[in-house]
TORPA-4810 file (N, C-alpha, C, O; in nm, 3 decimals):
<nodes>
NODE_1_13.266_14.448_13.969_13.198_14.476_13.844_13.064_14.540_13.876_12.992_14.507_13.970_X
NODE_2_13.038_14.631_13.791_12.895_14.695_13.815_12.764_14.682_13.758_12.768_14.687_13.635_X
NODE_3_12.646_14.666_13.807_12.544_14.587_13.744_12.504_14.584_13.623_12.420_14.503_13.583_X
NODE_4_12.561_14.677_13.548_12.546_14.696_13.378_12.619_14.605_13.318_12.700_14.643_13.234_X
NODE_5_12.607_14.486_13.344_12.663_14.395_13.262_12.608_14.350_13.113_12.679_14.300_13.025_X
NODE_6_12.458_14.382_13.102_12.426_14.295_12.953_12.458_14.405_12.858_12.460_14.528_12.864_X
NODE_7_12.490_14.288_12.744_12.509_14.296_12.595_12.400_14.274_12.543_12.331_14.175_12.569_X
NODE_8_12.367_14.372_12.457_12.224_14.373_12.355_12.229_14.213_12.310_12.331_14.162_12.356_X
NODE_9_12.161_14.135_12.245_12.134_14.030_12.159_12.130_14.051_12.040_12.159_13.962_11.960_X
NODE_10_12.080_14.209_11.989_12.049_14.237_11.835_12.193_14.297_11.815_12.272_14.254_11.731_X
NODE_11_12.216_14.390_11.891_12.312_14.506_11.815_12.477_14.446_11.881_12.574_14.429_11.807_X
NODE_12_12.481_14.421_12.035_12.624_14.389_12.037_12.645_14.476_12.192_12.694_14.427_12.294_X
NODE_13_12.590_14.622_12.174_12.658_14.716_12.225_12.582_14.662_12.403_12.491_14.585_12.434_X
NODE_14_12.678_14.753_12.485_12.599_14.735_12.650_12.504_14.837_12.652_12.524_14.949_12.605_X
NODE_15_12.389_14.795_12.711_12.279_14.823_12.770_12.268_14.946_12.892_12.335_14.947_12.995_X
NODE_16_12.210_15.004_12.869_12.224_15.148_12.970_12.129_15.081_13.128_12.053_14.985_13.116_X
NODE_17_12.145_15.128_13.217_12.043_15.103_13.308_11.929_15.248_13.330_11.988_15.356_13.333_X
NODE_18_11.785_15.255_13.343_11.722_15.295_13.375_11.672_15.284_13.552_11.691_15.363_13.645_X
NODE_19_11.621_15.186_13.548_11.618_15.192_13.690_11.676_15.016_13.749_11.681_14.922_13.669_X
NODE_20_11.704_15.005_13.860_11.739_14.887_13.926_11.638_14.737_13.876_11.533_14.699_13.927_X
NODE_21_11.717_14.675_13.757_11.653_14.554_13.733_11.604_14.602_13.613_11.489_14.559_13.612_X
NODE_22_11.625_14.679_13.489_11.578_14.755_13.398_11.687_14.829_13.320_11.726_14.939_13.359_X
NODE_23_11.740_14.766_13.204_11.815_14.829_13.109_11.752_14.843_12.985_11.668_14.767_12.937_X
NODE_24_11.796_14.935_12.940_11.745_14.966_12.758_11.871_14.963_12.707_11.968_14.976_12.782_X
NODE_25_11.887_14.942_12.564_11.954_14.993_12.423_11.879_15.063_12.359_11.760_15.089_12.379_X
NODE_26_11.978_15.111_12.244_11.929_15.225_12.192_11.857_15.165_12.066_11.753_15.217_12.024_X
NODE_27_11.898_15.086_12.022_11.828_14.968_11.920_11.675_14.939_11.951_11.605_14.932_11.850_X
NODE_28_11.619_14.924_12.059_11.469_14.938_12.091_11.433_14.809_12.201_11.326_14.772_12.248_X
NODE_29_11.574_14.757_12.218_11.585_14.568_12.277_11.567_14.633_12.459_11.654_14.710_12.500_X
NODE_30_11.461_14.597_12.543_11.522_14.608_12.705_11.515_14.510_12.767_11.428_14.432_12.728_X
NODE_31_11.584_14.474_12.864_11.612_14.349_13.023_11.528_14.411_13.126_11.532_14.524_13.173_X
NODE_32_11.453_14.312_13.150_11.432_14.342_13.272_11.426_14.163_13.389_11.382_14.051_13.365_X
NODE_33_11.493_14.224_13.508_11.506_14.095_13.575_11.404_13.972_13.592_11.441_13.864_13.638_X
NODE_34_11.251_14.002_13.544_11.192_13.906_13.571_11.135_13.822_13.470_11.079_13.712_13.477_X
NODE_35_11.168_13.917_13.351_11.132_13.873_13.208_11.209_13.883_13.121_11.152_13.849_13.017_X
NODE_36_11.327_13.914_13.099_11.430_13.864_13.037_11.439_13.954_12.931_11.361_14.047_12.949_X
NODE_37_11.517_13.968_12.805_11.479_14.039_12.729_11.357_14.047_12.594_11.330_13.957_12.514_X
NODE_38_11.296_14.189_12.604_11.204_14.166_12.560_11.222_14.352_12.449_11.273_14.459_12.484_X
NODE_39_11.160_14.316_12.332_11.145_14.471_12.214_11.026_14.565_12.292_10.916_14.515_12.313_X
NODE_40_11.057_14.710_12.333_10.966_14.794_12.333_10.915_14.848_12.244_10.962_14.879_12.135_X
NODE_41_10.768_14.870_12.302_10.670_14.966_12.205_10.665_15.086_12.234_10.727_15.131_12.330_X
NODE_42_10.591_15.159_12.157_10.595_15.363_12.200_10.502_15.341_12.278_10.493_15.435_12.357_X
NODE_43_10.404_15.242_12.304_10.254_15.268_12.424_10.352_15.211_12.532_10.262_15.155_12.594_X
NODE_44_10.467_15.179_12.606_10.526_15.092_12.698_10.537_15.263_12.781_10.559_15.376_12.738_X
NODE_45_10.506_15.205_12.918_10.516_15.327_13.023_10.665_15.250_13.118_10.690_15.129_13.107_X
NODE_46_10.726_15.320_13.182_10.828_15.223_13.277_10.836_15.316_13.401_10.856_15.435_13.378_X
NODE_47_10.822_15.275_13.527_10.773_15.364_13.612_10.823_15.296_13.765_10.868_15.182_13.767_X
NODE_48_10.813_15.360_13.862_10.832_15.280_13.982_10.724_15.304_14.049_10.677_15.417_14.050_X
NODE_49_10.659_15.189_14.124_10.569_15.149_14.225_10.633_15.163_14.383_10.747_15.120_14.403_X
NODE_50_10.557_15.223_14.492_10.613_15.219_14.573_10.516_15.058_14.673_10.393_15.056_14.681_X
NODE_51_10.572_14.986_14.712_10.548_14.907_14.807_10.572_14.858_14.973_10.685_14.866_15.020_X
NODE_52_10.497_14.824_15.027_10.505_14.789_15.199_10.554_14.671_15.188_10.461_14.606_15.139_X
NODE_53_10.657_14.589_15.204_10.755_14.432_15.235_10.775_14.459_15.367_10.843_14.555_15.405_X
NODE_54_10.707_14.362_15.457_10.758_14.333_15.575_10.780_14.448_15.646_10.872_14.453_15.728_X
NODE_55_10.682_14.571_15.618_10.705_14.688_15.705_10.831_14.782_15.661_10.882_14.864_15.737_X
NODE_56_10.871_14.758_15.535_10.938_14.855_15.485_10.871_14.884_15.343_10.811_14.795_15.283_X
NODE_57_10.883_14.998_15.297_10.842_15.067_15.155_10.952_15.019_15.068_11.069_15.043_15.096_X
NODE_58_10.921_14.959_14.974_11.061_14.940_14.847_10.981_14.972_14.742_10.859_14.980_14.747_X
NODE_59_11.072_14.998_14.620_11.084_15.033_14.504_11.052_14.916_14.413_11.127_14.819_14.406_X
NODE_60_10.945_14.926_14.348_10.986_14.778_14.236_10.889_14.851_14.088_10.781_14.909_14.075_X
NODE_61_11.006_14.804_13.991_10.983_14.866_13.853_10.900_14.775_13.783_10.865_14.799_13.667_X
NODE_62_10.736_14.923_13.647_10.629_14.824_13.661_10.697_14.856_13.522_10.805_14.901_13.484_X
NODE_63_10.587_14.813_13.467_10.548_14.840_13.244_10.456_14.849_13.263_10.396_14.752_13.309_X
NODE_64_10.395_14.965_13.241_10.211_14.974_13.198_10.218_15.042_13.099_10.314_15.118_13.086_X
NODE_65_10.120_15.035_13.003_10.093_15.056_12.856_9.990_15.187_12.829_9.902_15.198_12.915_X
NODE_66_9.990_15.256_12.754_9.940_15.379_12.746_9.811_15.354_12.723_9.775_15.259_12.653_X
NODE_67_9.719_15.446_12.784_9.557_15.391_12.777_9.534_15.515_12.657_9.423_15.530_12.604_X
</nodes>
């Protein structure tokens, strides 16, 4: 099975993935792995951070808000 498993809560339908740990619907509802689902705003930015773990660079997805 492939990681697009969730079902919206509002609407029903499955959830698209954006980036790893980060799905939207089209309804306005998104998942993300560390906060669960939560409604976006139009100021919501979604972006990737690059990071150093243990001497390797990884990927981890932020939310920052429009200044």
């Amino acid at each position: 099975m492939g990681s697009n498993n969730k079902i919206c809560p509002d609407c029903g339908k499955k959830m698209k993935q954006q980036f790893i740990g980060l799905q939207h619907c089209k309804c306005g509802i998104s998942w993300k792995k560390d906060i669960g689902y939560f409604e976006r705003t139009s100021d919501m930015i979604f972006a990737l951070e690059r990071q150093t773990i243990n001497g390797k660079i990884k990927q981890r997805t932020i939310i920052q808000s429009k200044k």
